[in-house]
C-alpha positions in Angstrom: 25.6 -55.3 -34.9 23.6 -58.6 -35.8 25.4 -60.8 -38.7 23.1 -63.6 -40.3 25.1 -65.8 -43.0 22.6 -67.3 -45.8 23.6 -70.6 -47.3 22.0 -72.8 -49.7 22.5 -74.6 -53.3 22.5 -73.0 -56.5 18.7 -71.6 -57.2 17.4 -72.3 -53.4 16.3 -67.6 -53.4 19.3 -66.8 -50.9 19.6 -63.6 -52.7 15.5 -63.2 -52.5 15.3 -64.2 -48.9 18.4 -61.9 -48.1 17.0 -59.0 -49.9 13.7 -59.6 -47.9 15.2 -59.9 -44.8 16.9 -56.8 -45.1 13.8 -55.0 -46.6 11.9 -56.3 -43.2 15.0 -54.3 -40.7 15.1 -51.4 -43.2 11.4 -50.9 -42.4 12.5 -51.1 -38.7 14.6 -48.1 -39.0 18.0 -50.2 -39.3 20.7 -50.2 -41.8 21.6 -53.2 -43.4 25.1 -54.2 -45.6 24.9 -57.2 -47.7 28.1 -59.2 -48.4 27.3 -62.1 -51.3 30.0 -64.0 -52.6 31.2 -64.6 -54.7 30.7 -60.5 -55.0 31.8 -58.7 -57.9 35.3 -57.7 -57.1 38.2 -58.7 -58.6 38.4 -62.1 -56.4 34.6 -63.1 -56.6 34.7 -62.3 -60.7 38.0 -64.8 -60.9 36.4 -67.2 -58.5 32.9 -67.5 -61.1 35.1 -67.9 -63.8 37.0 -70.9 -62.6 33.8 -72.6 -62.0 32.8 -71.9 -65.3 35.3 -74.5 -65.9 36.6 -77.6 -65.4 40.0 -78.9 -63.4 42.3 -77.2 -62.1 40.3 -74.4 -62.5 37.5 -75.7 -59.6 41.0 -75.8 -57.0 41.7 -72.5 -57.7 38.1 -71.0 -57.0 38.1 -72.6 -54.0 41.4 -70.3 -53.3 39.4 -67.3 -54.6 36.1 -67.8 -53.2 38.5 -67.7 -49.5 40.3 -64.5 -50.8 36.5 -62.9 -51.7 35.8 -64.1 -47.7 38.8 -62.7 -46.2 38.2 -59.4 -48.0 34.4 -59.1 -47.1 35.3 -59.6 -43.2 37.7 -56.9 -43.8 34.8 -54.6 -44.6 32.5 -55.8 -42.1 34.9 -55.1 -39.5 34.6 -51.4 -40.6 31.1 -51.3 -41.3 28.7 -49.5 -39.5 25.5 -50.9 -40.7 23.4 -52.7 -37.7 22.8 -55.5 -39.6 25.0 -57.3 -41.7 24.2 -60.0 -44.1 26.5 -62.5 -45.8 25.1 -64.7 -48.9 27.4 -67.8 -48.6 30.4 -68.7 -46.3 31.8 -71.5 -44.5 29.0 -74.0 -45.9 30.3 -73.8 -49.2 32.3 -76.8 -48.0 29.8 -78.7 -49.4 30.8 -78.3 -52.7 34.0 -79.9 -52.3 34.6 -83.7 -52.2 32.4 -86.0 -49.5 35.4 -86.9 -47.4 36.7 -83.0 -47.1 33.1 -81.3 -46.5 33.2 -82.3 -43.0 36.6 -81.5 -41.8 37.0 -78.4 -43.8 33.5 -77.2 -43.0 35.1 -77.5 -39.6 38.0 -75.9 -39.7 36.6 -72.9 -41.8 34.4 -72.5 -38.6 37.7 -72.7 -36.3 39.1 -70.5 -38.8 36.5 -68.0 -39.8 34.0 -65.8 -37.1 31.2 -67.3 -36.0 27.9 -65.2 -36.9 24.9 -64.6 -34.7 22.2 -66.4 -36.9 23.0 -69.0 -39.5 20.3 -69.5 -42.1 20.2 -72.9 -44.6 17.9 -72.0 -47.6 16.7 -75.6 -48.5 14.8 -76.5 -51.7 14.5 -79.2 -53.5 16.9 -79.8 -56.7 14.1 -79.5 -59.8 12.7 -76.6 -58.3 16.5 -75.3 -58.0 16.9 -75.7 -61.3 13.9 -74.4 -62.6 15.0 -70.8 -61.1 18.8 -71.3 -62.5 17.0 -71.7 -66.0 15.2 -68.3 -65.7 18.1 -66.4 -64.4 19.7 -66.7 -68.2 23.2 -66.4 -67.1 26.2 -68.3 -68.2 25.9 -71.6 -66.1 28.1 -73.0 -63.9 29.9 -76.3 -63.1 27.8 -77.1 -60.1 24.2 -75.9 -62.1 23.1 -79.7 -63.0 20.4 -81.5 -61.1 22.5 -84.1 -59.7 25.4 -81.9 -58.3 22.8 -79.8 -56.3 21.2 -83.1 -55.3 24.7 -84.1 -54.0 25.9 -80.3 -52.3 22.1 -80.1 -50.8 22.5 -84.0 -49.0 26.0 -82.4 -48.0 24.8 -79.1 -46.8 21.9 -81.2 -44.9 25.5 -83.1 -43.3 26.6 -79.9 -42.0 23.2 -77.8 -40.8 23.2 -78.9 -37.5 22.4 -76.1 -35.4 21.2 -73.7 -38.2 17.5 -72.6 -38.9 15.9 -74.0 -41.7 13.9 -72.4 -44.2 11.8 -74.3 -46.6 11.6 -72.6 -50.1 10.2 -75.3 -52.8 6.4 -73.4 -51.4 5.1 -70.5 -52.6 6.2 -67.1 -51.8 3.5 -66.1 -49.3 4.8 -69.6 -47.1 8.1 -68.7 -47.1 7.6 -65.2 -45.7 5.6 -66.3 -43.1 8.5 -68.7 -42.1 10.8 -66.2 -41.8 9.2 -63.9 -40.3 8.3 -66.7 -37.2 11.8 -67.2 -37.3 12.6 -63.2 -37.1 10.5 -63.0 -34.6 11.8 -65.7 -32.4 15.2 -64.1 -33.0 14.2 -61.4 -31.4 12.9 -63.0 -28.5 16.5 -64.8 -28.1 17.9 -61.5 -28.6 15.3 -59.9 -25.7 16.2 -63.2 -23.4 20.0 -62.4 -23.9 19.7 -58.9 -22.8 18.1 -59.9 -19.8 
């Protein structure tokens, strides 16, 4: 089984790039099980509703979004796709305070399993919210041009060792980066066998 974690701001595509990625291994004969948080059970419906607020509300989705987690490992442990992708996980420590996002990004990855491939979707704030305008869904505490500006400069803190994708391009770009970088996956993959 192969597990790639997708991480990025609010409108950076980690849902697009996610569903392309799998669409590239389901061509390749694999089967693929997508875990995005916060997902639409109970945990992942309380944890949106928080941040549709304000206060006490943001500490408690913090408690819910690692519930929604928890539960989603669960299932991967009992999955039997070959490839399993999560859409957010330990780098949502960026969206708490400056002086936490280092140490707690830290001791989620102490805390939580550490997945083959780590992928940052990077793109620049406007652009961000340019595709949170055209979703037309109820917006969210972190959906303002400045607070993506401040969680991407934190995620950025906290990407060392991930790939980076660029997706502010066009489309047609931003395949052709991931697919260098699937590619050189599988050579790592290849190299490890060996």
């Amino acid at each position: 089984m192969k597990w790639i974690v997708i991480e990025g701001t609010d409108g950076s595509g980690k849902n697009t790039i996610a569903e392309w990625i799998r669409d590239q291994y389901t061509s390749k004969g694999s089967t693929v099980a997508m875990f995005i948080h916060p997902s639409e059970r109970l945990m992942g419906k309380c944890m949106k509703s928080c941040l549709q607020g304000k206060g006490v509300k943001y500490h408690l989705s913090v408690f819910f979004f690692i519930l929604d987690l928890l539960t989603s490992l669960s299932k991967m442990k009992r999955c039997k796709a070959d490839v399993i992708i999560f859409i957010r996980y330990f780098m949502s420590a960026a969206y708490l305070p400056p002086k936490l996002v280092k140490p707690c990004y830290r001791f989620l990855t102490k805390l939580f399993p550490i997945p083959d491939k780590l992928l940052f979707i990077d793109v620049d704030p406007k652009t961000a919210m340019d595709r949170i305008h055209k979703r037309n869904e109820e917006w969210e505490m972190f959906e303002t041009e400045e607070s993506i500006s401040d969680i991407r400069k934190k995620m950025m803190s906290i990407s060392e060792g991930w790939d980076i994708v660029d997706n502010g391009l066009d489309m047609e770009t931003t395949y052709k980066q991931l697919e260098k970088l699937m590619d050189m996956w599988e050579f790592q993959r290849i190299l490890v066998k060996r």
